[in-house]
N, C-alpha and C positions, 0 to 999 in steps of 0.2 A: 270737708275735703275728702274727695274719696281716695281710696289703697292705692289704689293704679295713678292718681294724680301724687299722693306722695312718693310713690316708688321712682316717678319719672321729676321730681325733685331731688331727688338722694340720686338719683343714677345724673342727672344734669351736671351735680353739687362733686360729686367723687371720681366725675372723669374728666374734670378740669386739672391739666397738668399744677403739679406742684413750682412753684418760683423757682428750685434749683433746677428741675425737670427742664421748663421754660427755657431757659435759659442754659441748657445744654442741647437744646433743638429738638428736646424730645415733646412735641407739641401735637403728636396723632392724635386722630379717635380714638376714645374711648368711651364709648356710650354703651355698646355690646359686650364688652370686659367688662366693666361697673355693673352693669342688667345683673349677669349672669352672677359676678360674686354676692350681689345683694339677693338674688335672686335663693342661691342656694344659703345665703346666712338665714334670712326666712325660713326655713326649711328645716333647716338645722333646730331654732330655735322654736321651730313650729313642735318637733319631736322630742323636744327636751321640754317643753309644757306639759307635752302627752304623756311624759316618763319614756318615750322610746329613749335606752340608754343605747349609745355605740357600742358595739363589739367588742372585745379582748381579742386580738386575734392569736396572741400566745397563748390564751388560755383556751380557744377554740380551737387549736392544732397542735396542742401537746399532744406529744408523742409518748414520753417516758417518765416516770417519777424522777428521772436527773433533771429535766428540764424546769422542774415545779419549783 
């Protein structure tokens, strides 16, 4: 199976409404919402393999030793 064939499994599989969804009328598309979250979970976990770690953004815009 190739990546692109699994991908478009997982995006098929995750943008079928859930039963209470269903049955609240919420039954859109979701093939391009599903892409894109699976899309960037990939991604995510592509860089956390790599050791890219996220950011601290308090500790990248400390300003003052009060903030520390």
């Amino acid at each position: 199976m190739s990546e692109d064939a699994g991908l478009d499994e997982q995006v098929e599989s995750r943008s079928r409404p859930l039963p209470e969804e269903a049955s609240a009328g919420d039954v859109g598309d979701r093939r391009a919402e599903a892409a894109e979250i699976l899309r960037d979970s990939e991604e995510r976990v592509a860089e956390a393999a790599a050791g890219v770690a996220p950011g601290d953004a308090a500790d990248e815009n400390r300003r003052s030793a009060e903030t520390a």
